[in-house]
C-alpha positions in Angstrom: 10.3 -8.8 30.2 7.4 -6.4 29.0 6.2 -8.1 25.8 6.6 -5.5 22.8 3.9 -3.4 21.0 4.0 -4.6 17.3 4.1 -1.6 14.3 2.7 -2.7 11.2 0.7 -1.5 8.3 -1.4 -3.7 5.9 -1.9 -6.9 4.5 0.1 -7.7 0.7 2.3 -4.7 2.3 4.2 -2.0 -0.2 6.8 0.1 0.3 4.8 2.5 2.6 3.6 0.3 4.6 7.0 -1.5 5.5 9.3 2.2 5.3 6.4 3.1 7.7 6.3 0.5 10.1 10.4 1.0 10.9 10.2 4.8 10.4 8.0 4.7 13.2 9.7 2.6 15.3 12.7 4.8 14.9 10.5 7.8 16.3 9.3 6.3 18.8 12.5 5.2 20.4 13.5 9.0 19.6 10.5 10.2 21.6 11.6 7.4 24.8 9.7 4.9 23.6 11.5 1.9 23.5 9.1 -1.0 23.9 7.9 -0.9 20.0 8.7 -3.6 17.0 8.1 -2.9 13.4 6.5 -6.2 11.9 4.9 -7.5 8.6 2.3 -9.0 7.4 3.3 -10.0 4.2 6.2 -11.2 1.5 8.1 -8.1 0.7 7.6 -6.9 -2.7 10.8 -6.7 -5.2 10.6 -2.8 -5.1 10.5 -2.5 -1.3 13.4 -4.8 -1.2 15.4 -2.6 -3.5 14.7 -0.3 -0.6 16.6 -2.4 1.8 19.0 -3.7 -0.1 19.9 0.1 -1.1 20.2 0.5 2.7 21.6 -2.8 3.8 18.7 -3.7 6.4 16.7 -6.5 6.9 13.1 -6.7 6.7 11.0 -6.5 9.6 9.8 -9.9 10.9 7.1 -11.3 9.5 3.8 -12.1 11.5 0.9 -14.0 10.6 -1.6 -13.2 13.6 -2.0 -11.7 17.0 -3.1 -12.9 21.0 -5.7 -11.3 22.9 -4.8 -8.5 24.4 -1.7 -7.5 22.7 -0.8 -4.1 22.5 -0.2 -2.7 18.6 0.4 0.4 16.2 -0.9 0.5 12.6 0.2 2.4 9.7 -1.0 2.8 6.2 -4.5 1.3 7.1 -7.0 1.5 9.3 -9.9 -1.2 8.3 -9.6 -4.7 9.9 -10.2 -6.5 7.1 -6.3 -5.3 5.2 -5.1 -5.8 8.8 -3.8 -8.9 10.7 -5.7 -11.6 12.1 -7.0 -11.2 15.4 -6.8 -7.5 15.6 -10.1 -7.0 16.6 -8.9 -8.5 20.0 -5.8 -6.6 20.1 -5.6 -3.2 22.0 -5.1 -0.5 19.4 -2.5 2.1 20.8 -2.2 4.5 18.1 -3.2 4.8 14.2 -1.1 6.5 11.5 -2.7 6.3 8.1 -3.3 8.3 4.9 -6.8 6.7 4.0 -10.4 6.6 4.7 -11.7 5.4 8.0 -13.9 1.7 7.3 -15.0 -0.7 9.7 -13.0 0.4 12.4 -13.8 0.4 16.0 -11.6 0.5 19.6 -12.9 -0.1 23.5 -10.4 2.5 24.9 -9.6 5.8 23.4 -6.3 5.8 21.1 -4.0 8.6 19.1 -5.0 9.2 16.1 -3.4 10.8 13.2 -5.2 10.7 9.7 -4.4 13.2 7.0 -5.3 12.8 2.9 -2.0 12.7 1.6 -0.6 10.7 -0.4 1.4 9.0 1.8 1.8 7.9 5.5 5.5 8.0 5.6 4.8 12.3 4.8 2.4 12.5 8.2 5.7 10.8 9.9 7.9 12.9 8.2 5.9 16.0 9.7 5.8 14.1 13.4 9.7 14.1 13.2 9.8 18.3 12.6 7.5 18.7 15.2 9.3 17.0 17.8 12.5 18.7 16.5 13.8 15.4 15.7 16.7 15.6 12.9 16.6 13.3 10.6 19.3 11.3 9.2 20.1 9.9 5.6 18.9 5.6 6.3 15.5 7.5 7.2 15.4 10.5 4.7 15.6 7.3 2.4 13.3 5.1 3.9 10.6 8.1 4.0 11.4 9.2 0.5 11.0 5.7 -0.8 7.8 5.0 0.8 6.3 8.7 -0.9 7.9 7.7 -4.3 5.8 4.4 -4.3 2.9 5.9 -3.2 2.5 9.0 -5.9 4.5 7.6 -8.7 7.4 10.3 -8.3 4.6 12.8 -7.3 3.0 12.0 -10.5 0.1 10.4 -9.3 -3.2 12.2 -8.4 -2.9 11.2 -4.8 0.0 14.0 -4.7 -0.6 16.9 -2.3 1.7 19.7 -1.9 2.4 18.2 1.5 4.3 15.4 0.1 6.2 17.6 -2.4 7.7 19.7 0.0 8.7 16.3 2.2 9.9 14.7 -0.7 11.8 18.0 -1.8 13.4 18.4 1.9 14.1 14.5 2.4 16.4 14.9 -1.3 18.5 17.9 0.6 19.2 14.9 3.4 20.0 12.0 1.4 22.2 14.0 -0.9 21.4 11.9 -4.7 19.3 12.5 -7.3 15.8 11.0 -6.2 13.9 11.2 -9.5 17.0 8.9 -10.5 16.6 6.9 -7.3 13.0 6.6 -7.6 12.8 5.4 -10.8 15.0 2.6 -10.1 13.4 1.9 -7.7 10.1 1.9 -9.2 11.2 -0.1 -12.3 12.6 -2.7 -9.8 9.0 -3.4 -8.5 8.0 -4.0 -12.0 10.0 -7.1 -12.8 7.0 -9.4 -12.6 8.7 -12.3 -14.4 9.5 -14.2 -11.1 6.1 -14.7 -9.9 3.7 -16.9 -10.3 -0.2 -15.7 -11.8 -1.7 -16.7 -8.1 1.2 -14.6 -6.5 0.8 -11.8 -9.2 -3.2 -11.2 -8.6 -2.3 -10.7 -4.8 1.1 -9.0 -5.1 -1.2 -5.7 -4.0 -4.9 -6.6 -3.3 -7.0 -4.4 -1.2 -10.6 -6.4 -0.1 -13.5 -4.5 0.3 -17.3 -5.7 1.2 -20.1 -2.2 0.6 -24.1 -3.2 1.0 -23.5 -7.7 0.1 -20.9 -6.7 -2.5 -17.9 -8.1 -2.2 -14.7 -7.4 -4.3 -11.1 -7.1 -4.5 -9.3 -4.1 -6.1 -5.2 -5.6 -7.1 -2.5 -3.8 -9.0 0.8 -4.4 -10.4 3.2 -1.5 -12.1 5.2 -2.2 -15.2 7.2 -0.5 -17.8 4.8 -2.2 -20.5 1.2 -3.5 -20.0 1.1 -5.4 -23.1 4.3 -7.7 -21.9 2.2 -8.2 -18.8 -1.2 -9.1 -21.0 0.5 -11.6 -22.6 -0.3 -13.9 -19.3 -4.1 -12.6 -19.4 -5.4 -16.4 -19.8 -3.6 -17.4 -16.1 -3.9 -14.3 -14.5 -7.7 -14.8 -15.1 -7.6 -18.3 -14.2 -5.9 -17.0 -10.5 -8.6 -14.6 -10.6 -11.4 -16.9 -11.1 -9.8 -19.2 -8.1 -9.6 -16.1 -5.8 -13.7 -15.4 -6.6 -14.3 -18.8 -6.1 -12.4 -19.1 -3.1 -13.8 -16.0 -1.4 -16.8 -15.4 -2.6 -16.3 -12.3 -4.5 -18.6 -10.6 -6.6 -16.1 -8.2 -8.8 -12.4 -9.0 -9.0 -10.4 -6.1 -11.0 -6.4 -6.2 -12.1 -5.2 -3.4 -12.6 -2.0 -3.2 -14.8 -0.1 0.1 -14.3 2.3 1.7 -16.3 4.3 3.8 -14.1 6.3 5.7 -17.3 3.0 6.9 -19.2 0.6 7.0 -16.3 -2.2 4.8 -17.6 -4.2 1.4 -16.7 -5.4 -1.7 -18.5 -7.8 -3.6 -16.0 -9.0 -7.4 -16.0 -12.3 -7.3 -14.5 -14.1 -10.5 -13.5 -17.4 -12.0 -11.6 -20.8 -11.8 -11.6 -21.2 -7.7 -11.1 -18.8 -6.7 -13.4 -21.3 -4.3 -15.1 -20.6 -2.2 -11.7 -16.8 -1.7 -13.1 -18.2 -0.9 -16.6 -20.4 1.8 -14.9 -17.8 3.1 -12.9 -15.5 3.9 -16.1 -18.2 4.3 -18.4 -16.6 1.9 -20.3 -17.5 -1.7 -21.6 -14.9 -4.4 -21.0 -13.9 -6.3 -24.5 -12.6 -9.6 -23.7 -12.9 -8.9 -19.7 -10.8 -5.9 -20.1 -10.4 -2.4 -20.6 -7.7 0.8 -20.5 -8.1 3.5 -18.6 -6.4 6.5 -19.3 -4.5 8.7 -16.5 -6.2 6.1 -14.1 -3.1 5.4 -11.9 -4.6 5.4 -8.2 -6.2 2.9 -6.7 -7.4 5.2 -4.0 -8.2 8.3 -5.6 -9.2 6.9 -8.9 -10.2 3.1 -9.1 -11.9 2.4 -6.0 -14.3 5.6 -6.0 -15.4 5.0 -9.2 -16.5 1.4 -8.7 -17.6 2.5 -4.9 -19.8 5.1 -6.4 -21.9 2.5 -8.2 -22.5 0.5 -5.5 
């Protein structure tokens, strides 16, 4: 029996990454395709399994790295460092991905389809018109989901009209309020009192490395940032353990409030005053709050990249 082509998107995976990987599984066994698997590479997250349980599906299976050879789709990410181990020896079939291109390189060529929106399930929502696919309500809600995590119910600055007009359509499919739906949803990803500091810090870290400087860019939502500061002294001490263990030079929490659309961020290591550049800020007692700063993409990581 042909072994299966794996689907996945990053490492620490959200909502879009996991709605992505089975939405694109689904389209490809509508296009004949039947030889693909959508997989994980992480714990789900408490708002992507609202997601699922909402649906009544499992989650994809979880794996931790992959053989020589073996033949694989990503979504939501393109750089090998958020993707699984051994992918570098794996045979890259096709890319679906919303971000910049980093450290990315195949031996054979590949499809690839990149657009800046704000959300990779909205490029798959665009591949299923195009193929004249129709689409029915478990993945109008699995596509919807993955674009209300990644804008913030189009609120975030990531937003593109693109995603609007999916999200607008997907809502005629699945037939319920989505602002309703979304928030739910969104304020089930915010109960943080399960998890521990260590689990917290990495709940959504993206690793970076730009000329010897290494760093980690995390984020958590929440319905209130102070109720979330209140554990500053072990989220730093998890912080402090991932620099140490990783050699990091910056670290940076950021603590989103996904009702009034603003960060508070921990920043820790030895270039710190690369954040405090960034943000033309200064951070008072390792933090700082950043007003209208809800994207890590569009927002946080170009104005620390720019100062490196």
């Amino acid at each position: 029996m042909k072994e299966k082509v794996l689907i996945f998107g990053h490492k620490n995976p959200d909502t879009d990454s996991i709605c992505s990987s089975i939405v694109r599984e689904i389209l490809d066994k509508k296009n004949g395709w039947e030889d693909t698997k959508a997989v994980r590479l992480g714990n789900i997250n408490k708002e992507t399994q609202y997601v699922l349980n909402y649906l009544g599906i499992e989650a994809p299976e979880l794996i931790e790295s992959v053989e020589e050879g073996q033949e694989v789709i990503l979504v939501d990410h393109n750089e090998f460092g958020q993707s699984v181990e051994g992918i570098g020896k794996a045979k890259i079939l096709s890319v679906t991905d919303h971000h910049r291109i980093a450290n990315f390189e195949t031996v054979e060529p590949l499809y690839y389809n990149a657009k800046p929106y704000g959300c990779t399930s909205t490029i798959l929502f665009e591949e299923f018109k195009t193929h004249n696919h129709k689409i029915d309500k478990k993945e109008a809600i699995l596509m919807a989901s993955a674009i209300i995590s990644d804008t913030l119910l189009l609120k975030s600055p990531t937003t593109t009209k693109y995603d609007i007009k999916a999200l607008e359509e997907l809502e005629k499919i699945v037939g319920i309020d989505i602002k309703e739906y979304g928030l739910e949803m969104l304020k089930a990803g915010t109960d943080l009192d399960d998890f521990t500091a260590e689990e917290l810090v990495n709940l959504d870290a993206k690793s970076l490395d730009k000329n010897g400087v290494k760093f980690v860019i995390a984020q958590v939502n929440t319905v209130s940032i102070p109720e979330v500061l209140k554990r500053q002294e072990e989220l730093e001490t998890a912080i402090k353990n991932e620099i140490d263990k990783n050699g990091l030079n910056i670290f940076v929490l950021a603590i989103t409030d996904i009702l009034n659309s603003n960060s508070e961020i921990i920043a820790l290591g030895d270039k710190v005053e690369i954040v405090e550049k960034g943000f033309n800020t200064k951070l008072e007692n390792n933090r700082a709050f950043l007003k209208g700063v809800v994207s890590r993409k569009k927002q946080l990581l170009p104005n620390i990249d720019k100062k490196l």
